[in-house]
C-alpha positions as a Markdown table, in Angstrom:
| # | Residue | x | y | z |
|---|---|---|---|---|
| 1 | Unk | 0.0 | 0.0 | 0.0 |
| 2 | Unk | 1.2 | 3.4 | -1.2 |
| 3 | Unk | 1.9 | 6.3 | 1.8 |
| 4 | Unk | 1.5 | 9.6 | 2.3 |
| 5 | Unk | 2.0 | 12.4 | 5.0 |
| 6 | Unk | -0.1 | 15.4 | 5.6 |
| 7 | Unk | 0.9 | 18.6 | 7.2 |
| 8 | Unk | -1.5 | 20.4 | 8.5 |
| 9 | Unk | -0.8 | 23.7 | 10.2 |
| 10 | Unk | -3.6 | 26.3 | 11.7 |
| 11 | Unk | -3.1 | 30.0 | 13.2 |
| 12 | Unk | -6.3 | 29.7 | 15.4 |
| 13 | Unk | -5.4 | 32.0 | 18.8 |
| 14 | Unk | -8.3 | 30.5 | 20.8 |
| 15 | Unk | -8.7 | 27.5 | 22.4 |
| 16 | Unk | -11.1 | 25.8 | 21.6 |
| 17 | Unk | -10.4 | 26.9 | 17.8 |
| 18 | Unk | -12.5 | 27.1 | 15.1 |
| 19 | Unk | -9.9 | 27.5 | 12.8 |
| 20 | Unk | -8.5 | 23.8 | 14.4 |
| 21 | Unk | -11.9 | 23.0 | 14.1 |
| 22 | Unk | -11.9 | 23.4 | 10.1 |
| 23 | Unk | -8.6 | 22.2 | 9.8 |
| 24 | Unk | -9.1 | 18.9 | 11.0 |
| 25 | Unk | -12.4 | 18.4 | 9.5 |
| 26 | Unk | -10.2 | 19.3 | 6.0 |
| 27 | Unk | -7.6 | 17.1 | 7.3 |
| 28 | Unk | -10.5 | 14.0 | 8.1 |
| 29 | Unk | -11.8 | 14.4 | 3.9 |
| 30 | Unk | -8.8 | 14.2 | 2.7 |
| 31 | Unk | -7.8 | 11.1 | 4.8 |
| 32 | Unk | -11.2 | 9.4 | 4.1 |
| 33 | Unk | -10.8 | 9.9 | 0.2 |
| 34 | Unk | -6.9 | 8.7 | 0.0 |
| 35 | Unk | -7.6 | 5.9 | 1.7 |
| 36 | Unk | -10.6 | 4.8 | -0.6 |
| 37 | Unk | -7.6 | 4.7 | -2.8 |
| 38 | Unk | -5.8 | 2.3 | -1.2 |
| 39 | Unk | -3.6 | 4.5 | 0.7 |
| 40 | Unk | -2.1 | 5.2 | 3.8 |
| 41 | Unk | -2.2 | 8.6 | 5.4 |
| 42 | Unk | 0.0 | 9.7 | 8.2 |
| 43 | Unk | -1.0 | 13.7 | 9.3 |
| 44 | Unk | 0.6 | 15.9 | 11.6 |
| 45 | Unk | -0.9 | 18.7 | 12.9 |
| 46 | Unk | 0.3 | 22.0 | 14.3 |
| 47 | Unk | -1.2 | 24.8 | 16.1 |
| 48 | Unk | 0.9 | 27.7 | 15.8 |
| 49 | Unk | -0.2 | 29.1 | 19.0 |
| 50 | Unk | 2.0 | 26.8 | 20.7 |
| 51 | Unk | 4.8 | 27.5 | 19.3 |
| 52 | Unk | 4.3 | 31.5 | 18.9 |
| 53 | Unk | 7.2 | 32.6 | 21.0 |
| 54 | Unk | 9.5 | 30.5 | 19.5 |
| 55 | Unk | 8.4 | 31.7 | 15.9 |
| 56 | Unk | 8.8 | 35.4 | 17.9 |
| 57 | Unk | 12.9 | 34.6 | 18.3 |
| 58 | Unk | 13.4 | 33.0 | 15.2 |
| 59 | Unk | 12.5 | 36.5 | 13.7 |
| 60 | Unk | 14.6 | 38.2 | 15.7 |
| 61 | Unk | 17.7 | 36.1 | 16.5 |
| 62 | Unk | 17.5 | 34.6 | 12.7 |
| 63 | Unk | 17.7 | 31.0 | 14.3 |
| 64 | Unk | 14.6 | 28.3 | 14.9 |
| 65 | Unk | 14.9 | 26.5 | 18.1 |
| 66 | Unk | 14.7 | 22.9 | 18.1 |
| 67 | Unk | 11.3 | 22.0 | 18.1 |
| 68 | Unk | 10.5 | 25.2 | 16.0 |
| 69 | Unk | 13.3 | 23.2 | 13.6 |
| 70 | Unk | 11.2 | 20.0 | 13.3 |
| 71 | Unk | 7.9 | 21.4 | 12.7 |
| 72 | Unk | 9.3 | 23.2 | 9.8 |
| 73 | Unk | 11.2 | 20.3 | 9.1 |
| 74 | Unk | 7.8 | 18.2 | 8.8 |
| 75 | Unk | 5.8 | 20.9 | 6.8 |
| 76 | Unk | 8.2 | 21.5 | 4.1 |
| 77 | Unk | 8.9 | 17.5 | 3.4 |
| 78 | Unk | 5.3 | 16.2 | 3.7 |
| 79 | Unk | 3.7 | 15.5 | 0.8 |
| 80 | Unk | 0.3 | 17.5 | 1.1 |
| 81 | Unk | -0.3 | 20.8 | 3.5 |
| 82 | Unk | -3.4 | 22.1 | 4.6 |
| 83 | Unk | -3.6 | 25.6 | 5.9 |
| 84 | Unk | -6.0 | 27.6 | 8.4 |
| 85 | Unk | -6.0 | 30.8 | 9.1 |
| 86 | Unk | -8.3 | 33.0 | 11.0 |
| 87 | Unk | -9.0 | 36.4 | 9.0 |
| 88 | Unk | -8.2 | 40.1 | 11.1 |
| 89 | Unk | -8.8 | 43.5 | 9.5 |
| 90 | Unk | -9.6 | 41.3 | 6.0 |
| 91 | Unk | -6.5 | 39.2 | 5.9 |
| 92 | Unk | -4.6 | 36.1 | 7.3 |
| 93 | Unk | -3.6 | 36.3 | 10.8 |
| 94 | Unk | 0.0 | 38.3 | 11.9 |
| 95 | Unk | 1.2 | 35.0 | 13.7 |
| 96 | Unk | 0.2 | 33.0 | 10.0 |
| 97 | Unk | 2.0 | 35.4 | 8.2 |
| 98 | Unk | 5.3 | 35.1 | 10.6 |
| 99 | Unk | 5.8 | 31.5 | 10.3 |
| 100 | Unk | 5.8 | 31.2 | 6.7 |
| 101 | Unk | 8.0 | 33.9 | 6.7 |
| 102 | Unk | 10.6 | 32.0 | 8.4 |
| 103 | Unk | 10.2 | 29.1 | 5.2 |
| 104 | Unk | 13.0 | 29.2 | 3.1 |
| 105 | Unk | 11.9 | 30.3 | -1.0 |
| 106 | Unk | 11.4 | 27.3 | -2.4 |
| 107 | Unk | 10.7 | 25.1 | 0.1 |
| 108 | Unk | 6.7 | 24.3 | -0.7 |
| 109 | Unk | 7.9 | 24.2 | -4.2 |
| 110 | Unk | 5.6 | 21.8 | -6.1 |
| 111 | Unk | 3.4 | 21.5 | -2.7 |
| 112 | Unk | 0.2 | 20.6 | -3.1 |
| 113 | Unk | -2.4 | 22.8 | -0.7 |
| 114 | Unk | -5.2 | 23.2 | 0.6 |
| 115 | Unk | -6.3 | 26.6 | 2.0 |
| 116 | Unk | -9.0 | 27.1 | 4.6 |
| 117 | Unk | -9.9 | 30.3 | 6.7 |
| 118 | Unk | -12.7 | 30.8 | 9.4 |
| 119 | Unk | -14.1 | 34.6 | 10.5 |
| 120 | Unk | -17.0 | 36.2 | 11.7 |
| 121 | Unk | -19.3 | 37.1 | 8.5 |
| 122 | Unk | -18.8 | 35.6 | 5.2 |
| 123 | Unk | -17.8 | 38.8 | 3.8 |
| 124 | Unk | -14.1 | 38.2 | 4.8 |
| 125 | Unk | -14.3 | 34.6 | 2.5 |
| 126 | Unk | -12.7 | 36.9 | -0.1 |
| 127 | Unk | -9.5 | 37.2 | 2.0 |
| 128 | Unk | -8.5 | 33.4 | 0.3 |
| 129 | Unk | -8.3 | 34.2 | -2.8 |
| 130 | Unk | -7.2 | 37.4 | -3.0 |
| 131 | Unk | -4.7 | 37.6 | 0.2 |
| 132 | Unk | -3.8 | 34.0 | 1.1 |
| 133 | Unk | -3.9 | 32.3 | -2.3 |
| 134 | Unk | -1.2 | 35.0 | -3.9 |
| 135 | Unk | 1.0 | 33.8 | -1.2 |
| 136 | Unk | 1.7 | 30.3 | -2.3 |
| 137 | Unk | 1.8 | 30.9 | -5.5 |
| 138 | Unk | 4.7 | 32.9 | -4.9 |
| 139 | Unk | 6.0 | 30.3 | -2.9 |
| 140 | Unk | 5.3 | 27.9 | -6.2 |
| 141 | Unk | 2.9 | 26.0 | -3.9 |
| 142 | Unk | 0.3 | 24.1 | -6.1 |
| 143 | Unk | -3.0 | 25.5 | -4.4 |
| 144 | Unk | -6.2 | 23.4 | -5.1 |
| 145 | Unk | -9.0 | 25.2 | -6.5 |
| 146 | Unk | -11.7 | 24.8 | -4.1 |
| 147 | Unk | -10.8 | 27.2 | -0.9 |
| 148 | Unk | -12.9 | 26.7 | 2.0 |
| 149 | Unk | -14.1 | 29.7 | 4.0 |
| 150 | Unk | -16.0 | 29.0 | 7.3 |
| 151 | Unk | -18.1 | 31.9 | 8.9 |
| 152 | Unk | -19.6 | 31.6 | 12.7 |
| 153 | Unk | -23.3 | 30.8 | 11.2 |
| 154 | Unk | -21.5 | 28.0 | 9.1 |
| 155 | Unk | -21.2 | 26.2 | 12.7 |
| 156 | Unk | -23.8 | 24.0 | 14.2 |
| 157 | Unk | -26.5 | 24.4 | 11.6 |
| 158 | Unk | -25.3 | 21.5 | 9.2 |
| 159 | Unk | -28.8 | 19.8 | 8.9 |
| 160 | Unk | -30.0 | 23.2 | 7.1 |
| 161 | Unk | -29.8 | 22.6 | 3.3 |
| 162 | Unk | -28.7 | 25.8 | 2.5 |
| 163 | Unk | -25.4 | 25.3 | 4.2 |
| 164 | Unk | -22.8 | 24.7 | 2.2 |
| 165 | Unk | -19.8 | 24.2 | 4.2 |
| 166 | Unk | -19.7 | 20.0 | 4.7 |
| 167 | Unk | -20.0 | 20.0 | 0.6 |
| 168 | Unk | -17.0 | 22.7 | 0.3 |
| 169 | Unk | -15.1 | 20.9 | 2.5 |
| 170 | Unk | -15.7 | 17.4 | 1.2 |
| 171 | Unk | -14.6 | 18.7 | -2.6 |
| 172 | Unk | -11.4 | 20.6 | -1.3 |
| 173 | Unk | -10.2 | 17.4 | 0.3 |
| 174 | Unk | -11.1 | 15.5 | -3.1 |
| 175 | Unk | -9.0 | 18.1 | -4.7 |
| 176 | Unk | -5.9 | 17.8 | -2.2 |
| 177 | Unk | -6.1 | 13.9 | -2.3 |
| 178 | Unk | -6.1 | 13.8 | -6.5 |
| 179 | Unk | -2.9 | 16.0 | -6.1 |
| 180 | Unk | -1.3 | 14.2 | -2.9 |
| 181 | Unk | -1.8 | 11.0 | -4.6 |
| 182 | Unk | -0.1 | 11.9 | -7.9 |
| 183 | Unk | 2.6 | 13.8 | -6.3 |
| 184 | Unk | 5.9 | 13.2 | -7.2 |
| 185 | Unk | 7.4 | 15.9 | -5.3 |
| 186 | Unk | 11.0 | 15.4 | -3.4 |
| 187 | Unk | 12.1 | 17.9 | -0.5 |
| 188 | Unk | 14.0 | 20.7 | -1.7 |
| 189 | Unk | 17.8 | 20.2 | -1.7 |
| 190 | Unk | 19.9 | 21.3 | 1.4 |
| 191 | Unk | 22.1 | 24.7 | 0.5 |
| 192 | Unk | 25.4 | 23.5 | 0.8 |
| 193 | Unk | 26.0 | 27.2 | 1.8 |
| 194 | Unk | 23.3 | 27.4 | 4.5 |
| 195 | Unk | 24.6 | 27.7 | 7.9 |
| 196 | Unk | 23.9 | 24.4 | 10.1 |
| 197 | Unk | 25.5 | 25.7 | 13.2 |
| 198 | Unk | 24.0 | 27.9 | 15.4 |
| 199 | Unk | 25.7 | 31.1 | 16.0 |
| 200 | Unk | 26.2 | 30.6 | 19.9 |
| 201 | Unk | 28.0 | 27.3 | 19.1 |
| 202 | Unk | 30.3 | 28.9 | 16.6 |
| 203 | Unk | 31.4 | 31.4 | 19.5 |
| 204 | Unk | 31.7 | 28.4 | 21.5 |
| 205 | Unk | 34.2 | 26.9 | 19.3 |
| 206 | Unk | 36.4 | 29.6 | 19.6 |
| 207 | Unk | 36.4 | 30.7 | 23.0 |
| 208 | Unk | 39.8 | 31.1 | 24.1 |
| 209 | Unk | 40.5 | 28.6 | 27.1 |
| 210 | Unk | 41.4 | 30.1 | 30.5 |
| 211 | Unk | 44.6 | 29.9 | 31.9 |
């Protein structure tokens, strides 16, 4: 049986969250419609809020600490991401924004994702297409077509036909499981120029001994 691993990664501040909410109900259709073809799905799933003051340092010191390390280390080599951000003043989230600032260039290059985004009114639903889908296609991500936008009225009324939010979210994991399953994609190379040692080490190196 053929694998695959899923990244999924949500700026939700509260907690409980509904953007961790949405995520892992993106995260559930995508599962459910690899595995009707026969294959195996490992996901990992990161709520950015836990690692927010790391993400902080990294941006100021220019270096992750370890666990900050391996959760970009999972993102950038899984084979599928799926992305949730909550939308302020018509955008994605500050804390969103910081942490794939921190992803080298061509890292998601070739990655196939899936976008989702939660806010008050559906009037902010816009913010995907024209704020968060620009973003990886600069980073050469390959976005599915189908972005899912959940508003607070989308919650809790699922038996009312004119919801259309289990529908968008069952067609955006179709989407992300065609791609995932197709994929081909190999992590970026390692820049044999890239520094590998922290900073504070290389000091340490060269401290002179005392006498």
């Amino acid at each position: 049986m053929a694998s695959r691993r899923i990244s999924v990664v949500t700026a939700g501040l509260s907690q409980p969250s509904s953007s961790r909410l949405l995520a892992d109900r993106l995260a559930d259709a995508t599962v459910a419609r690899l595995r009707l073809d026969q294959i195996d799905v490992a996901v990992d799933v990161f709520e950015l809020r836990d690692i927010a003051t790391e993400v902080t340092n990294n941006l100021l010191t220019g270096f992750p600490s370890p666990a900050l390390g391996r959760v970009i280390d999972t993102v950038t080599t899984a084979d599928g991401l799926i992305v949730v951000s909550p939308i302020f003043t018509s955008s994605y989230s500050g804390l969103f924004k910081s942490f794939v600032d921190l992803l080298e260039p061509q890292s998601l290059s070739g990655m196939p994702v899936l976008m989702g985004a939660t806010g008050g009114t559906p009037r902010h639903s816009l913010a995907l297409e024209y704020s968060m889908r620009p973003l990886f296609t600069y980073l050469h991500a390959i976005v599915v077509p189908t972005a899912v936008f959940a508003a607070t009225a989308d919650w809790g009324t699922e038996a009312d036909v004119a919801n259309t939010l289990p529908a968008r979210i069952e067609r955006a994991g179709a989407e992300l499981a065609e791609l995932v399953s197709v994929s081909t994609r190999s992590p970026s190379p390692v820049d044999p120029l890239a520094l590998t040692t922290s900073f504070t080490d290389l000091l340490g190196e060269h401290t002179p001994r005392s006498k």
